[in-house]
C-alpha positions as a printed Julia matrix, in Angstrom:
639×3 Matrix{Float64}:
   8.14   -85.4   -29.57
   8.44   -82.41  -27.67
   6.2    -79.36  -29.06
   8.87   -76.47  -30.74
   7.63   -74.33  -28.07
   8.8    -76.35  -25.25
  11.95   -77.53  -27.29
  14.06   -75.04  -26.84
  13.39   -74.69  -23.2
  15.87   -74.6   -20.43
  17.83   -77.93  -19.02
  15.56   -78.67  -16.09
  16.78   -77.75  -12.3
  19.55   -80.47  -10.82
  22.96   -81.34  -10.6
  25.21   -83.3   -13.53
  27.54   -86.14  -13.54
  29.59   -85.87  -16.53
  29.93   -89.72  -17.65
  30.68   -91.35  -20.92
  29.49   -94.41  -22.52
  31.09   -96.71  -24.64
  30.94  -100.11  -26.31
  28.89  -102.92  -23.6
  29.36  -101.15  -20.51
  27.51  -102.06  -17.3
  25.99   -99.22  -15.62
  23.82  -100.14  -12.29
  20.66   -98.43  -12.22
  19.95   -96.97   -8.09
  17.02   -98.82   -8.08
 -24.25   -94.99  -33.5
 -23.47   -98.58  -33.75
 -23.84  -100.23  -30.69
 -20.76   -99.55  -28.42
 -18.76  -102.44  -27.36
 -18.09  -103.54  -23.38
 -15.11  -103.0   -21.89
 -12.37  -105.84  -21.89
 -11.6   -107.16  -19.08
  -8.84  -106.01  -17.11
  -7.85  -108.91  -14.34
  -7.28  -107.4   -11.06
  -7.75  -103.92  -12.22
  -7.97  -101.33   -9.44
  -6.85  -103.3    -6.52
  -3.43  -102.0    -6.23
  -1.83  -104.84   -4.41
   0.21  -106.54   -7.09
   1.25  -110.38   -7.34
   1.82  -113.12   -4.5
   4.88  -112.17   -2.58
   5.44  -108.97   -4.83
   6.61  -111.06   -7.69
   6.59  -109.08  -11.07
   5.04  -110.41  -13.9
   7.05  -111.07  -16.95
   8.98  -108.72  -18.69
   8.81  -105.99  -16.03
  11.06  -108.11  -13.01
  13.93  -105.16  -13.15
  14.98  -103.16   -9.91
  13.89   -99.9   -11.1
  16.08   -96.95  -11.81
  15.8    -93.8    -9.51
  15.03   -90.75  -11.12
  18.61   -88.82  -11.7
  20.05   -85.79  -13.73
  23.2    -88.1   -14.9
  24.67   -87.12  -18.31
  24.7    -90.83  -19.48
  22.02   -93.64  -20.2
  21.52   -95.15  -16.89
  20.2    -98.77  -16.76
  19.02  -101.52  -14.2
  21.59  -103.28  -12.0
  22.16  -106.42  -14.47
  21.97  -104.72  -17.7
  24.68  -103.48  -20.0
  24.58  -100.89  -22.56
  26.07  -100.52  -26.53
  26.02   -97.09  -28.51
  24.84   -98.67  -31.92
  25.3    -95.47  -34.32
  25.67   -92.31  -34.18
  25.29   -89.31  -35.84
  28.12   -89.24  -38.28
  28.55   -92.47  -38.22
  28.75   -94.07  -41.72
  25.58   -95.87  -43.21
  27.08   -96.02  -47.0
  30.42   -98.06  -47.25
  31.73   -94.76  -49.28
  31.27   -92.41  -46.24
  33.95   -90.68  -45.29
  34.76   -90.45  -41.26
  32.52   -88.22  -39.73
  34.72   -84.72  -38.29
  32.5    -82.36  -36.58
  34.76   -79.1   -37.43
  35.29   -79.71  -41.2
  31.58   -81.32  -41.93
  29.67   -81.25  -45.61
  26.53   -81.59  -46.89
  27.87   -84.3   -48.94
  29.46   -86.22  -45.81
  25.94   -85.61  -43.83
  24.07   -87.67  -46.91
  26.02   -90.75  -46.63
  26.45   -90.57  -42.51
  23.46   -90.96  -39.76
  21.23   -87.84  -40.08
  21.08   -85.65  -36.69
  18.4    -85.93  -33.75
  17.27   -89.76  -34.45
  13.48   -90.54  -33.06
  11.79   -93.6   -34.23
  13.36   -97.13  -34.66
  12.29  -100.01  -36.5
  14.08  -103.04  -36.33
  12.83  -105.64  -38.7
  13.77  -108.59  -38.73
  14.66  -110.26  -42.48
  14.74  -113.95  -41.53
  13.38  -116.17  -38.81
  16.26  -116.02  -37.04
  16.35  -112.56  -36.08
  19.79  -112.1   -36.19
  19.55  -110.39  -39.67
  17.51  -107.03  -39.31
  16.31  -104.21  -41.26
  17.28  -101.18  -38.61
  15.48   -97.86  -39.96
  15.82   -94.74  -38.5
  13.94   -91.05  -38.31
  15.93   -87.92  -38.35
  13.43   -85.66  -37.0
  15.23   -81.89  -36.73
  18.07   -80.04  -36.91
  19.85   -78.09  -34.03
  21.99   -75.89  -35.99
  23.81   -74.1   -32.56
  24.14   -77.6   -31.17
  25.64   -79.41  -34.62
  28.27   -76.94  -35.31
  31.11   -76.53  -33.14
  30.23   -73.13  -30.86
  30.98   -69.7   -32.85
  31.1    -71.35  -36.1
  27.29   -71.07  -36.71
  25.28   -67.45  -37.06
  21.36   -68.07  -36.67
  20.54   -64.45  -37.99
  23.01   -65.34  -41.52
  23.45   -69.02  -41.97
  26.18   -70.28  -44.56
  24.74   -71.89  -47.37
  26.88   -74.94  -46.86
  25.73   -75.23  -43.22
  21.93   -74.86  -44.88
  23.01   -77.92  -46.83
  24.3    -79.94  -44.09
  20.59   -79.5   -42.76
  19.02   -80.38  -45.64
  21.09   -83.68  -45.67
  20.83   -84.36  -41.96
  17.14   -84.93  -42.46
  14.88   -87.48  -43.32
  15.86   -91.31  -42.45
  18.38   -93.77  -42.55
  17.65   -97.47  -43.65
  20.69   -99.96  -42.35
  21.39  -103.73  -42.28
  21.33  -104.1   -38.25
  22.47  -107.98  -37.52
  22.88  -109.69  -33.94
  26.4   -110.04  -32.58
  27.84  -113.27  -30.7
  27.54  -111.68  -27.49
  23.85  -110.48  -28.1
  24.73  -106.54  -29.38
  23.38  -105.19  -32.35
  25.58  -104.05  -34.96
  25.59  -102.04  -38.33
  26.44  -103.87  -41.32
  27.31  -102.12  -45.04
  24.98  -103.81  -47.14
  23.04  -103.26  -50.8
  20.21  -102.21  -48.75
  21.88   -99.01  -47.05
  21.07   -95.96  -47.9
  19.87   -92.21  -46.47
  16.55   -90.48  -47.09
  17.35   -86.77  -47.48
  15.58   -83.42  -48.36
  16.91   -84.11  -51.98
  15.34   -87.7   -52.47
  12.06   -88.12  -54.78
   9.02   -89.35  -53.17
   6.16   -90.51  -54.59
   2.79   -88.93  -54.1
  -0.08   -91.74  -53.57
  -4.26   -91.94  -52.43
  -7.24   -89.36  -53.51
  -4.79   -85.96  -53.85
  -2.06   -86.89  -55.83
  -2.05   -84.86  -59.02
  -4.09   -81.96  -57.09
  -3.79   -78.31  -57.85
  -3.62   -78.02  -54.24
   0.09   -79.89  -54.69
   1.67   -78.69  -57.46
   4.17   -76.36  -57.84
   6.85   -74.7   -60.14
   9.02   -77.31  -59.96
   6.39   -80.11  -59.7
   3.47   -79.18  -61.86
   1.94   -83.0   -61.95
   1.69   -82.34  -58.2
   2.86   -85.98  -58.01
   6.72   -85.81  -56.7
   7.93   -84.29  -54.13
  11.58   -83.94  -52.9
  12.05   -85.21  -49.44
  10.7    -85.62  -46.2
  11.23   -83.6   -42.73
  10.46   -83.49  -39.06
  10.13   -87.05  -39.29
   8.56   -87.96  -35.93
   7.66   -91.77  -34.25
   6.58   -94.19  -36.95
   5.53   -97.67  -37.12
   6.54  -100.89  -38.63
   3.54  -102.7   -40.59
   2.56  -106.21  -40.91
   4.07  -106.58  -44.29
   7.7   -105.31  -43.09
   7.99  -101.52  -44.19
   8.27   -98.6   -42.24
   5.18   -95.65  -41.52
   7.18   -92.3   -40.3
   5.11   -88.94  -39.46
   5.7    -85.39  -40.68
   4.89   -83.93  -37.87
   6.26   -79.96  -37.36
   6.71   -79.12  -40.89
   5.54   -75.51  -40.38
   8.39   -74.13  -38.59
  10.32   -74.46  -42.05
   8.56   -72.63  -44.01
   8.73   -68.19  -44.53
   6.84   -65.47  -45.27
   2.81   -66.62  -44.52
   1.8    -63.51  -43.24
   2.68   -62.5   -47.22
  -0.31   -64.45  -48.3
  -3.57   -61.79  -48.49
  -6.68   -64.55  -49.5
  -8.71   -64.45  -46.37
  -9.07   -68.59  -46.79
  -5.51   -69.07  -47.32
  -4.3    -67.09  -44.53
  -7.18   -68.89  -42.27
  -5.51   -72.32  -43.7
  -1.99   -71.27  -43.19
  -2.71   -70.12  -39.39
  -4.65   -73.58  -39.0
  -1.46   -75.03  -39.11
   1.25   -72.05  -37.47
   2.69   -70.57  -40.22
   4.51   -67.71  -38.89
   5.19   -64.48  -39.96
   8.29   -63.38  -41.63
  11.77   -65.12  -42.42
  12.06   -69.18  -40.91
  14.43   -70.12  -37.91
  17.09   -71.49  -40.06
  16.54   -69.58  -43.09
  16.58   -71.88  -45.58
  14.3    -69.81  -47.85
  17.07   -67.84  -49.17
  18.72   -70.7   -50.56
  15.61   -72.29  -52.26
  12.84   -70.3   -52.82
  10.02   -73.39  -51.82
  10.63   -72.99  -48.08
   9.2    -69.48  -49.34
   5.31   -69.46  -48.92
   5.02   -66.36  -50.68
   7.0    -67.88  -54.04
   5.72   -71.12  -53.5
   2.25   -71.13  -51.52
   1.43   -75.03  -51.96
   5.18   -76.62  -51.2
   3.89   -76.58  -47.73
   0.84   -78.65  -48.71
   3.36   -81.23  -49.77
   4.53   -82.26  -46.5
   2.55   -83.34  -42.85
   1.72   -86.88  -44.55
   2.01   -90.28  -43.22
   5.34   -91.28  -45.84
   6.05   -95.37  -46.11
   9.73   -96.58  -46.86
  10.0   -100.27  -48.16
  13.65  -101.55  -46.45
  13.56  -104.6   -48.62
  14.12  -102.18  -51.79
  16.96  -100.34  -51.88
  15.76   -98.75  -54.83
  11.77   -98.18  -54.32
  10.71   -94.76  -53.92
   9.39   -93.66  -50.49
   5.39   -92.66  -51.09
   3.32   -89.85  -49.29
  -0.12   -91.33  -48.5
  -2.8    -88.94  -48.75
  -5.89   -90.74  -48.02
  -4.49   -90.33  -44.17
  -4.87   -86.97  -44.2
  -2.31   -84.12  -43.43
  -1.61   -82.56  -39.88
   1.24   -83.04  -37.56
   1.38   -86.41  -37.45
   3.53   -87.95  -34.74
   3.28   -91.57  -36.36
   1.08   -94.24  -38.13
   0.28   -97.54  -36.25
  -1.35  -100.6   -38.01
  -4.13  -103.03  -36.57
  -5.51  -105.31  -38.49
  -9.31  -105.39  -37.96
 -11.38  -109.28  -38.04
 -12.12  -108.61  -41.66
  -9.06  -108.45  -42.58
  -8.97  -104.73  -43.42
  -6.15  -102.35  -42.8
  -6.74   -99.84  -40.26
  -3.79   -97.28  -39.47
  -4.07   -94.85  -35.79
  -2.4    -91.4   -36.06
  -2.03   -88.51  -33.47
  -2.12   -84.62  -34.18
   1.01   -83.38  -32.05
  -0.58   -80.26  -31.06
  -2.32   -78.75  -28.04
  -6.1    -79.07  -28.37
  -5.88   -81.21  -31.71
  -7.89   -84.74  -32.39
  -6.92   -88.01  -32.97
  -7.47   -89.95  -36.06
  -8.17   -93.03  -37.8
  -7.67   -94.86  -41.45
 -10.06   -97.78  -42.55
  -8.68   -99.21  -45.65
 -11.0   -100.28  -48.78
  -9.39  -103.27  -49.44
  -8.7   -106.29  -47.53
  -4.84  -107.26  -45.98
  -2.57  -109.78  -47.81
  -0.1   -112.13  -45.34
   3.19  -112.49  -46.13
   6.1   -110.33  -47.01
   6.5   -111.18  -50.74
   6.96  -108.06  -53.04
   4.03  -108.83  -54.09
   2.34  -108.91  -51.3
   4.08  -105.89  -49.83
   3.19  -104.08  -53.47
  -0.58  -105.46  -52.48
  -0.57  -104.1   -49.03
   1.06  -101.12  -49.29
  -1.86   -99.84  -51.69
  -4.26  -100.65  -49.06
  -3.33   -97.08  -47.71
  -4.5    -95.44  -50.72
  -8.27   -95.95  -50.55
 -10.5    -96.2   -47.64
 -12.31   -93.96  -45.05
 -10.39   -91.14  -42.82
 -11.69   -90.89  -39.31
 -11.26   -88.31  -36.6
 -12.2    -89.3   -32.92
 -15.18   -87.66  -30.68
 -14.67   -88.72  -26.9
 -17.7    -88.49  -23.96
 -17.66   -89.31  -20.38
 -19.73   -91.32  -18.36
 -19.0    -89.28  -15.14
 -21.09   -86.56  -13.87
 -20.24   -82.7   -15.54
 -19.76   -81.88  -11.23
 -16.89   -84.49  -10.66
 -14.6    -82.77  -13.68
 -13.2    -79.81  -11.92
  -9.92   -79.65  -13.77
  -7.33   -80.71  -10.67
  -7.3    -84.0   -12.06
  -9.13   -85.49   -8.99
 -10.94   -88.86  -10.46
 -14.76   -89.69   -9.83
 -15.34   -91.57   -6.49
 -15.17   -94.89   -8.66
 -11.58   -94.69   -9.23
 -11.41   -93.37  -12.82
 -13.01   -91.74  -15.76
 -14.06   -93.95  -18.47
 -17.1    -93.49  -21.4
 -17.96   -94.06  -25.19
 -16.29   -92.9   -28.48
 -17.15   -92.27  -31.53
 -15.15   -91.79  -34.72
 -16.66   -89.33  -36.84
 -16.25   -89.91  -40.75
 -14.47   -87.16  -42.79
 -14.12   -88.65  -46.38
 -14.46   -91.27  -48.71
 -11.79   -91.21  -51.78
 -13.71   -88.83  -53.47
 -16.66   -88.48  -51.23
 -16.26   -85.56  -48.42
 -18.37   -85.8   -45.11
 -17.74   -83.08  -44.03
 -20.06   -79.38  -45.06
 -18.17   -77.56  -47.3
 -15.47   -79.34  -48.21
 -14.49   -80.83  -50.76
 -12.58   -84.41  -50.96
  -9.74   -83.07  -51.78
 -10.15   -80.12  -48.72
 -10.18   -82.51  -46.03
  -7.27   -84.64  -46.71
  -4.86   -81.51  -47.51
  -6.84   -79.2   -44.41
  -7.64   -81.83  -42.61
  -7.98   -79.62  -39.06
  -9.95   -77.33  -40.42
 -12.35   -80.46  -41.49
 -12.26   -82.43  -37.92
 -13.06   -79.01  -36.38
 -15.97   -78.34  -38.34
 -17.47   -81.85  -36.95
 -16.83   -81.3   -33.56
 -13.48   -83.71  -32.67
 -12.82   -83.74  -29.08
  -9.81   -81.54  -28.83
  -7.1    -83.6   -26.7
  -3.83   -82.7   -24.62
  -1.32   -83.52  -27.37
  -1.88   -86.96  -28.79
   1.07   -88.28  -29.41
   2.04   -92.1   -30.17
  -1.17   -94.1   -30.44
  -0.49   -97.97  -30.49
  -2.28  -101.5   -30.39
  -1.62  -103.81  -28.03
  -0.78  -107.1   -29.69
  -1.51  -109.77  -26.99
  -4.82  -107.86  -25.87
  -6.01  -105.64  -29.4
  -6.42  -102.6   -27.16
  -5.46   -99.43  -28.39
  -3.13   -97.18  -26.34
  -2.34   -93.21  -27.2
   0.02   -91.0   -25.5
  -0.91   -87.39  -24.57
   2.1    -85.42  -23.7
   0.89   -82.43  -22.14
  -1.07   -79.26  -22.73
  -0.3    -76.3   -19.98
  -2.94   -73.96  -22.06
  -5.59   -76.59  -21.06
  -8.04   -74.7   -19.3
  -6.76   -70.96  -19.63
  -8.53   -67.96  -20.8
 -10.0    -69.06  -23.88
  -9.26   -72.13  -23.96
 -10.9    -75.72  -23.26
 -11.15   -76.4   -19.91
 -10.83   -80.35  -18.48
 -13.38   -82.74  -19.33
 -13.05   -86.83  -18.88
 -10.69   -87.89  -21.6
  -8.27   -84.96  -20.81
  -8.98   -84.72  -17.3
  -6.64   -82.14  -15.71
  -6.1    -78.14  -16.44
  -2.63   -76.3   -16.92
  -1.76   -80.28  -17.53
   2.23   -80.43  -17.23
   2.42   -84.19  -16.93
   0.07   -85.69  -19.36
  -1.99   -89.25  -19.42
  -1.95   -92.82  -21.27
  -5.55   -93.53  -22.96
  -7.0    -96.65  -23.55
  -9.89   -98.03  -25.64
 -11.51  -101.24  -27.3
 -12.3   -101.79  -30.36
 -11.91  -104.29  -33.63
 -10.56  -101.32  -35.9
 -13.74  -100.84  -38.06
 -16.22  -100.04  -35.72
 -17.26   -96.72  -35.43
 -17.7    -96.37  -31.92
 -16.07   -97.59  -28.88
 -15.47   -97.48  -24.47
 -12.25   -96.01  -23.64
 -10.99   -95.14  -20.12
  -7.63   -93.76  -18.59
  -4.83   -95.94  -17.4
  -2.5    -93.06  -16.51
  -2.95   -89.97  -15.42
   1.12   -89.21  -14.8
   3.31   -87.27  -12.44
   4.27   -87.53   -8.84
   2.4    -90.56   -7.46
   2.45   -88.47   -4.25
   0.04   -85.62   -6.15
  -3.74   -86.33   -5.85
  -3.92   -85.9    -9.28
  -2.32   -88.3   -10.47
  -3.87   -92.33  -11.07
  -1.73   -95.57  -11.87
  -4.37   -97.63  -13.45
  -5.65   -98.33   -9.6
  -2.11   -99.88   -8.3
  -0.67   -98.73   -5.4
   0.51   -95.14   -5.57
   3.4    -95.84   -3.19
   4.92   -98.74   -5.37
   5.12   -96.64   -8.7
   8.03   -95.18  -10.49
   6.99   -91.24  -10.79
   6.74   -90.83  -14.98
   5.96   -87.22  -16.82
   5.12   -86.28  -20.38
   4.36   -89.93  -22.17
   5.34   -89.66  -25.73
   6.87   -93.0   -27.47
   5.16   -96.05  -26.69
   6.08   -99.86  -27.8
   4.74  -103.14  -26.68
   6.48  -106.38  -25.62
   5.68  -109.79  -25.95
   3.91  -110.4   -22.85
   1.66  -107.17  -23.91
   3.4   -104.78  -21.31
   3.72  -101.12  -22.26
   6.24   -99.38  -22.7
   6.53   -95.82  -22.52
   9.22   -93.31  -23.29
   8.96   -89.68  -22.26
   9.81   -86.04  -23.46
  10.36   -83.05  -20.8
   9.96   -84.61  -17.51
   8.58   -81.71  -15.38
   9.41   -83.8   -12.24
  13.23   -82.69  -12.07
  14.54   -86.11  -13.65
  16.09   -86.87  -16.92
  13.73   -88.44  -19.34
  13.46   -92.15  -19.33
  12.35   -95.38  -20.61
   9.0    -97.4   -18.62
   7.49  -100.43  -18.28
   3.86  -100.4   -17.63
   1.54  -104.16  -17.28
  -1.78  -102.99  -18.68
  -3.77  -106.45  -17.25
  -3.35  -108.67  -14.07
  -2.8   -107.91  -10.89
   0.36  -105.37  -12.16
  -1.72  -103.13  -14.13
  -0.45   -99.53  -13.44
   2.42  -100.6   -11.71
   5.14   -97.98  -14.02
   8.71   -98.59  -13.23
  11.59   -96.77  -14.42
  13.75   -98.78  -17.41
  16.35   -96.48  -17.89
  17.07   -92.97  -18.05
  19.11   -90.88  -21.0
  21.43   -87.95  -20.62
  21.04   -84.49  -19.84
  19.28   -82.41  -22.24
  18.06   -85.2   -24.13
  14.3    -86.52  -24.98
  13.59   -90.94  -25.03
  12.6    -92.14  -28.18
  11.8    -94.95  -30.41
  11.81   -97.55  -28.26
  11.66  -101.16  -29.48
  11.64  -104.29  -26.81
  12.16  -107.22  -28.2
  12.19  -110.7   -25.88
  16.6   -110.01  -25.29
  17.1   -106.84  -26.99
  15.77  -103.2   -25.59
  17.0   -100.21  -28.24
  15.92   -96.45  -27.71
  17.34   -93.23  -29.63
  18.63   -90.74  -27.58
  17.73   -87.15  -29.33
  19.53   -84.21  -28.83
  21.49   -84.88  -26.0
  22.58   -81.17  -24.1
  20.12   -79.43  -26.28
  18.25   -75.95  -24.42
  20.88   -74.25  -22.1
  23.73   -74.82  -19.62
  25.17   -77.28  -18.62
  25.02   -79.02  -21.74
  26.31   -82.9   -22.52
  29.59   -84.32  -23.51
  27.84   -87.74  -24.72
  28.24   -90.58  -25.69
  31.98   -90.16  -26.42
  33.59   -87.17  -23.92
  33.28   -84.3   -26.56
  31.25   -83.34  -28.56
  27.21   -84.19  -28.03
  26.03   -86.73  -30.93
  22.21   -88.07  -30.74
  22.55   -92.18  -30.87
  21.18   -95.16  -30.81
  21.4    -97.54  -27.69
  20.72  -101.29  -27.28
  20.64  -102.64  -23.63
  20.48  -106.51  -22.99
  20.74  -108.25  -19.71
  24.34  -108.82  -18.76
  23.3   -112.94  -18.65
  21.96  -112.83  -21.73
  18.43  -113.53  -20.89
  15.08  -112.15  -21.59
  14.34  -108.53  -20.74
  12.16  -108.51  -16.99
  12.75  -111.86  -16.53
């Protein structure tokens, strides 16, 4: 998910095709412990690819060229379907969604704005029933409202509203149509997450002081969830979504005169004076100054249960709080739950959860009730990186040892316990709720904005995105070393590492270092430069069956639209990245989930950051969706 600075930056350089897409329409694409060995990657480095140039399966698609279309643009065989969007109803009661006369109470029944993960889960063998749950990361208040109607400097409280409901997530009965399409059914099980809906405080800080508030002085409830980023759907069929940029909602820290509090605050870019959207005039908790811990209550891991329209969503605090762009489960050989989590930020860590208690199959409720308390007790992790290359070969233009690549050991430094803090001078409680400040004080590896951070299920690798970090390497900052191996770094890199899930150290290595595969610094997993679709700024990633990686991206800096990529991480293939599909102008790849006939990614906030904007999906007015692409045959995806 793009960083807020680089949000609201211009529409990259390049011309526009206005173009609309609706229903299935086929657009052609243009073409301390000991550390564990490395697994074994199968024709790793030799950059010549199959027999005859056959792909492997589940990557066998004629690429798409890069392009600055204002529509989703997919391989030559493929067709497309707009599955929701925002407006669109999720409750049967909504009413029809009109841009120019919208409410806050319309927004709560409809699909919130600017959708990011999906999780499609299936509820019977079959797979044509599905649980289809949704993130609404952010609002873009001048894009939402039809132009002049909205004033940033004086927003109207109903417009604040609108916000409030246009948040959070939206859980939908998703079945498969005759013809292979996905489509939204109104079932029991609908419903939207909002800014107004009770969650459920769980693990070693509920109840804290450092929680509770005027309105909530258990510390044990709070109301809503925001800037809900990627996510992850566990083992026992729920849904793990990240609050990651909580901070830019919240007023008036530079109000707050304790020297630790102020420290704590910055820690996490509190700014100064009145919020962007000014919500704190309309409720005094977006105020720091009136309310100094309602900030504490959000930047947690939160867990919806899609089978139970009427559970209450839970915060897990034994994951710790920071700008989490998701929550990925592996389950480790002893059957313990371990859950991977990435710090969104330039020059912040990567982290880790071991649970206590031991994983239950099945999805019975009680099972599900069994697992999900596995995320309430166990051991929070943050990650230490060193290289095995010589200090001389890292001279920050990304150039890779003589050996092909940089690769070394790991080590996951322990933080706390439940109620047992590692970490000098803090406290239990300190960590979880400041848990930065706590992986900086043990010397985490700072990284280029880890983003998504996945395992592989066919090979039990782990995979994390890092976006980018252009302040890598400038005055006063970190400068490159092997796990983040470039400075001013606009494209960012794929990492890759092996480990069960409870060990506590581990060998990692890079698998991409992206950009233009004509730039020297720039490495495809040691496949051919030549043969390589050019990919920027990883963010989203998602597996497939055969264990390929996929790979969405957020603010190409190579002149393209974002886009969707396949990526073979063993064989002959590994490295070879080509191009899936590309969204409109304006608008960042998310959520993507590839299933064996089914591809679906959300397009987010399509036109956003400057002229010209975007006119999709429908002609008029620019609506973040969902999109499903199948092959036109009906057949498996790369096949």
């Amino acid at each position: 998910m793009r960083d807020v600075v680089s949000r609201r930056g211009a529409l990259r350089a390049g011309g526009v095709m206005a173009a609309a897409a609706a229903g299935f329409a086929a657009l052609s694409g243009t073409a301390a412990a000991e550390v564990p060995a490395l697994a074994a990657q199968p024709g790793r480095g030799n950059g010549n690819g199959r027999p005859g140039g056959h792909p492997g399966p589940g990557t066998d698609f004629d690429p798409v060229a890069p392009n600055t279309r204002d529509a989703v643009t997919v391989p030559e065989g493929y067709e497309q379907q707009v599955v929701i969007r925002w407006g669109d109803p999720v409750v049967a009661d909504a009413p029809k969604f009109d841009v120019h006369n919208q409410t806050a109470a319309a927004q709560a029944k409809q699909f919130g704005y600017n959708n990011d993960f999906v999780g499609l889960i299936p509820q019977d063998g079959s797979g044509k029933r599905n649980f289809l749950v949704v993130n609404h990361e952010y609002t873009s208040e001048t894009e939402m409202f039809p132009e002049g109607t909205y004033d940033e400097a004086n927003p109207a409280e109903e417009q604040v509203r609108i916000g409030w409901a246009a948040h959070g997530l939206s859980v939908m009965q998703a079945d498969r149509t005759r013809d292979g399409g996905l489509e939204v059914r109104h079932s029991r099980y609908n419903r939207r997450i909002t800014l107004d809906t009770e969650f459920e405080v769980r693990g070693p800080v509920a109840g804290s002081e450092l929680l509770t508030t005027s309105a909530d002085p258990t510390g044990t409830i709070v109301h809503g969830t925001l800037n809900n980023c990627a996510g992850g759907v566990t083992p026992w069929g729920t849904v793990l979504s990240g609050e990651e940029n909580f901070h830019q909602y919240f007023a008036h820290g530079d109000r707050i005169t304790d020297p630790q509090q102020a420290e704590r605050l910055d820690r996490y870019g509190l700014v100064a004076g009145e919020s962007t959207r000014k919500w704190e005039r309309f409720d005094e908790r977006w105020d720091i100054s009136r309310e100094p811990n309602e900030v504490h209550r959000f930047g947690w891991v939160v867990e919806i249960d899609p089978n139970d329209p009427n559970a209450k969503p839970i915060k897990h605090t034994a994951l710790g709080r920071f700008k989490h762009e998701a929550a990925n489960i592996k389950i480790a050989a002893d059957g313990r739950v371990v859950a991977y989590s990435g710090d969104d930020e330039r020059f912040d860590y990567i982290y880790k959860f071991v649970s206590k208690g031991r994983y239950k199959p099945g999805r019975s409720a009680h099972a599900r009730r069994h697992n999900m308390a596995l995320l309430d007790e166990g051991t929070l992790y943050v990650a230490k990186f060193t290289g095995d290359s010589p200090a001389s070969e890292i001279d920050g233009s990304g150039t890779l040892p003589s050996d092909g690549e940089f690769d070394g050991t790991g080590e996951w430094l322990a933080l706390a316990s439940g109620n047992e803090s590692f970490v000098d001078g803090f406290t239990a409680e300190e960590v979880y709720v400041f848990t930065r400040l706590a992986a900086d004080k043990v010397g985490a590896t700072k990284m280029d904005r880890p983003e998504d951070i996945e395992p592989n299920p066919v090979t039990g690798s782990i995979y994390a995105a890092l976006t980018n970090n252009s302040d890598r390497g400038a005055a006063g900052k970190a400068g490159a070393d092997e796990p983040n191996p470039r400075d001013g770094n606009k494209n960012g890199h794929v990492l890759e590492w092996d480990e069960d899930g409870t060990e506590t150290r581990f060998r990692w290595r890079l698998l991409l270092v992206c950009g233009d595969p004509a730039a020297a610094d720039t490495y495809f997993g040691g496949f051919d430069k030549s043969r390589v679709s050019p990919i920027s700024c990883p963010d989203n990633l998602a597996f497939d069956g055969y264990g390929n990686l996929w790979i969405s991206t957020d603010g190409n800096e190579l002149g393209s639209n974002d886009g969707l990529f396949s990526v073979p991480v063993t064989g002959p293939d590994r490295g070879q990245v080509k191009q899936f599909l590309t969204v409109p102008v304006g608008a960042e790849t998310c959520g993507p989930v590839v299933r064996d006939d089914l591809v679906l990614v959300a397009v987010q906030h399509p036109g956003e950051g400057g002229e010209p904007g975007s006119s999709w999906p429908d002609g008029g007015h620019a609506r973040p969706a969902i999109v499903a692409v199948r092959k036109s045959d009906g057949g498996r995806i790369g096949v």
